[in-house]
C-alpha positions in Angstrom: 89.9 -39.9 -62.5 93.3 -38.5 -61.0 94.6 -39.9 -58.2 96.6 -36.7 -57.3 95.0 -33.2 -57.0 97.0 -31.1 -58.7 98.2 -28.5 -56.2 100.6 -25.8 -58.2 99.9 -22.7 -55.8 98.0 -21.5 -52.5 98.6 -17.9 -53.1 95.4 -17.1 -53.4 94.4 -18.9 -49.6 98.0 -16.9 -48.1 96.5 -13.6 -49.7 93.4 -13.7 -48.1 94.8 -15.0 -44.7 97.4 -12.1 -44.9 94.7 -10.0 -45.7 92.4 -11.1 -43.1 95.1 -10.7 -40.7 95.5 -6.7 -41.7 91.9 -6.3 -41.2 91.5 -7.9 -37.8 94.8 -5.4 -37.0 92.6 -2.5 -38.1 88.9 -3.7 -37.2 89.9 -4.1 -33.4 91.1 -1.2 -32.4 88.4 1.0 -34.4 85.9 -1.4 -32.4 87.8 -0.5 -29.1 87.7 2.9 -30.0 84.1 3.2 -30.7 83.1 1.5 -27.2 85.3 3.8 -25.6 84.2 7.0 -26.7 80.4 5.4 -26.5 82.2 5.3 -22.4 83.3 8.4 -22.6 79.7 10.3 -23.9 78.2 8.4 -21.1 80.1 9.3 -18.4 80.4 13.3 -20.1 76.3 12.9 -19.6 75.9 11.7 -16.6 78.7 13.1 -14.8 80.3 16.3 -16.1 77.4 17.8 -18.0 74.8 17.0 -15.4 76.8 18.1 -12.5 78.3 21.2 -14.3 74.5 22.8 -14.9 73.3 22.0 -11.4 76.2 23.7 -10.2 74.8 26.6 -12.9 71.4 26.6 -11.7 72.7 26.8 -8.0 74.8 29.6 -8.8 72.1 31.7 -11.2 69.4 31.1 -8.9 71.3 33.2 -6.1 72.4 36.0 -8.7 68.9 35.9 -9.7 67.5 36.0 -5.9 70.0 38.9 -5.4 68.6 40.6 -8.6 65.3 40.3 -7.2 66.5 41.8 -3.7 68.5 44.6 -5.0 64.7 45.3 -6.9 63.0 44.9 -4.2 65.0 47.3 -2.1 64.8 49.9 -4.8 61.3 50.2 -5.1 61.1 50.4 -1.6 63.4 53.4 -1.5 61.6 54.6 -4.4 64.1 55.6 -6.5 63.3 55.1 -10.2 66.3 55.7 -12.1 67.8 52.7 -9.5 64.6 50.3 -10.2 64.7 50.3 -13.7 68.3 49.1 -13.6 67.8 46.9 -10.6 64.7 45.4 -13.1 67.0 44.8 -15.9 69.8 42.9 -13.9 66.6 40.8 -12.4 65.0 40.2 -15.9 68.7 39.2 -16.9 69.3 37.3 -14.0 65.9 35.0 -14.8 66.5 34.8 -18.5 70.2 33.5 -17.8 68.3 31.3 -14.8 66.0 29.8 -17.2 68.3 29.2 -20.0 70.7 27.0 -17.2 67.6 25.5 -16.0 66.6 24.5 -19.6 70.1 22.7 -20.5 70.2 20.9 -17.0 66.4 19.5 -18.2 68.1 18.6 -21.5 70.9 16.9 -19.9 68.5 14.9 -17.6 66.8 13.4 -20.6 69.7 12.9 -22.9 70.7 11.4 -19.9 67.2 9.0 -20.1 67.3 8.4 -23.3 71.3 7.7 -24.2 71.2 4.5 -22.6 68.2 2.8 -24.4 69.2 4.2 -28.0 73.1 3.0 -27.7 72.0 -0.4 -26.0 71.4 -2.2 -29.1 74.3 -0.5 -30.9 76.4 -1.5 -28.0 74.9 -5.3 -28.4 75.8 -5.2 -32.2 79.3 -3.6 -31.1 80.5 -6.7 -28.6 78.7 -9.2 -30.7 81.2 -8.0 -33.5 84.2 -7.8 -31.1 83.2 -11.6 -30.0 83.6 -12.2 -33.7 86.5 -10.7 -34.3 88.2 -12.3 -31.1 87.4 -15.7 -31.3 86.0 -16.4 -35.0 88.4 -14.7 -36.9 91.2 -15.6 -35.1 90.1 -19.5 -35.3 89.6 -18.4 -39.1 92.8 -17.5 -38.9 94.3 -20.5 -37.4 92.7 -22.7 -39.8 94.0 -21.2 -42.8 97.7 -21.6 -41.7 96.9 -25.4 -40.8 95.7 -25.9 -44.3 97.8 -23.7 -45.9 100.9 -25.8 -44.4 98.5 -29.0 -45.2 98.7 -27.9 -48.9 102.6 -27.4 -48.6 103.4 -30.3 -47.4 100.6 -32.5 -49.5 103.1 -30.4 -52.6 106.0 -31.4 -51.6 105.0 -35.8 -51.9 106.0 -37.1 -54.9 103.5 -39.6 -56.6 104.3 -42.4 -56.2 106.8 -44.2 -59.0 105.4 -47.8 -59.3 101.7 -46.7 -59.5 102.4 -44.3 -61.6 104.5 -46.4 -64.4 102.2 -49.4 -64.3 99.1 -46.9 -65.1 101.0 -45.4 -68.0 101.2 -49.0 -69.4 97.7 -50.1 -69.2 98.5 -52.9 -66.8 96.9 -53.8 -64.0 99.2 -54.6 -60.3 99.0 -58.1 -58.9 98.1 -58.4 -55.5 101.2 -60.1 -54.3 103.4 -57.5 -56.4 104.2 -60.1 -58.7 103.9 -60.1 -62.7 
């Protein structure tokens, strides 16, 4: 049995360390980017798109209330050729009603249902970002420490005594004596 491990190169332990290192250099800020546009489609949900079709009902609502007065007044004038135009702008007017009416509903339960479908993704997401911060980068540390552990076990030279009286068969006395 040696008494020396023969340590020729740890290229193979700085490759993967410098490769680590380029991965945790990419891996973190396509992490970051992910939670932030997971951010930003929440808030474009909740806020924007929610308040943008309200405002779209609100507004189609009164053009279609208008529509429906305008028709009203027609057909009590009694003028035909006015009516049947004043009944298309109203059928437009609750077609373009509905149609706002349907995408704020939409919205609302996108809005329901975002939140419990991203939760676990979000889970997996920070769990991997807790990795990334604190394992890898203690992965990381390690590796140099042994890496300069292996350098510096290189650079002792066996010792020369040991090493001669093994090559001769014999034995060292105790007091260092022959």
């Amino acid at each position: 049995m040696a008494e020396r491990a023969q340590v020729t190169s740890s290229d193979a332990l700085e490759l993967f360390r410098s490769n680590l290192l380029l991965y945790l250099d990419k891996a973190r800020p396509a992490l970051d980017e992910v939670s932030a546009e997971v951010m930003r489609m929440r808030n474009w949900l909740e806020d924007e798109q929610r308040v943008y079709w309200e405002s779209q009902v609100r507004r189609r609502r009164r053009e279609f209330d208008e529509a429906q007065q305008a028709l009203f007044s027609a057909k009590l004038s009694l003028l035909d050729r006015a009516s049947s135009a004043e009944q298309m702008m109203a059928h437009r007017a609750r077609r373009a009603l509905q149609a706002a009416e349907e995408k704020l509903r939409k919205v609302k339960q996108w809005d329901r249902v975002f939140e419990s479908r991203t939760a676990p993704l979000v889970k997996q997401m920070e769990k991997l970002h807790t990795v990334l911060a604190h394992d890898m980068v203690q992965a990381v540390a390690f590796l140099t420490r042994t890496l300069e552990t292996l350098e510096a076990y290189r650079r002792v030279a066996p010792p020369a005594s040991a090493g001669a009286t093994r090559a001769s068969g014999e034995t060292p006395s105790p007091g260092g004596a022959p």
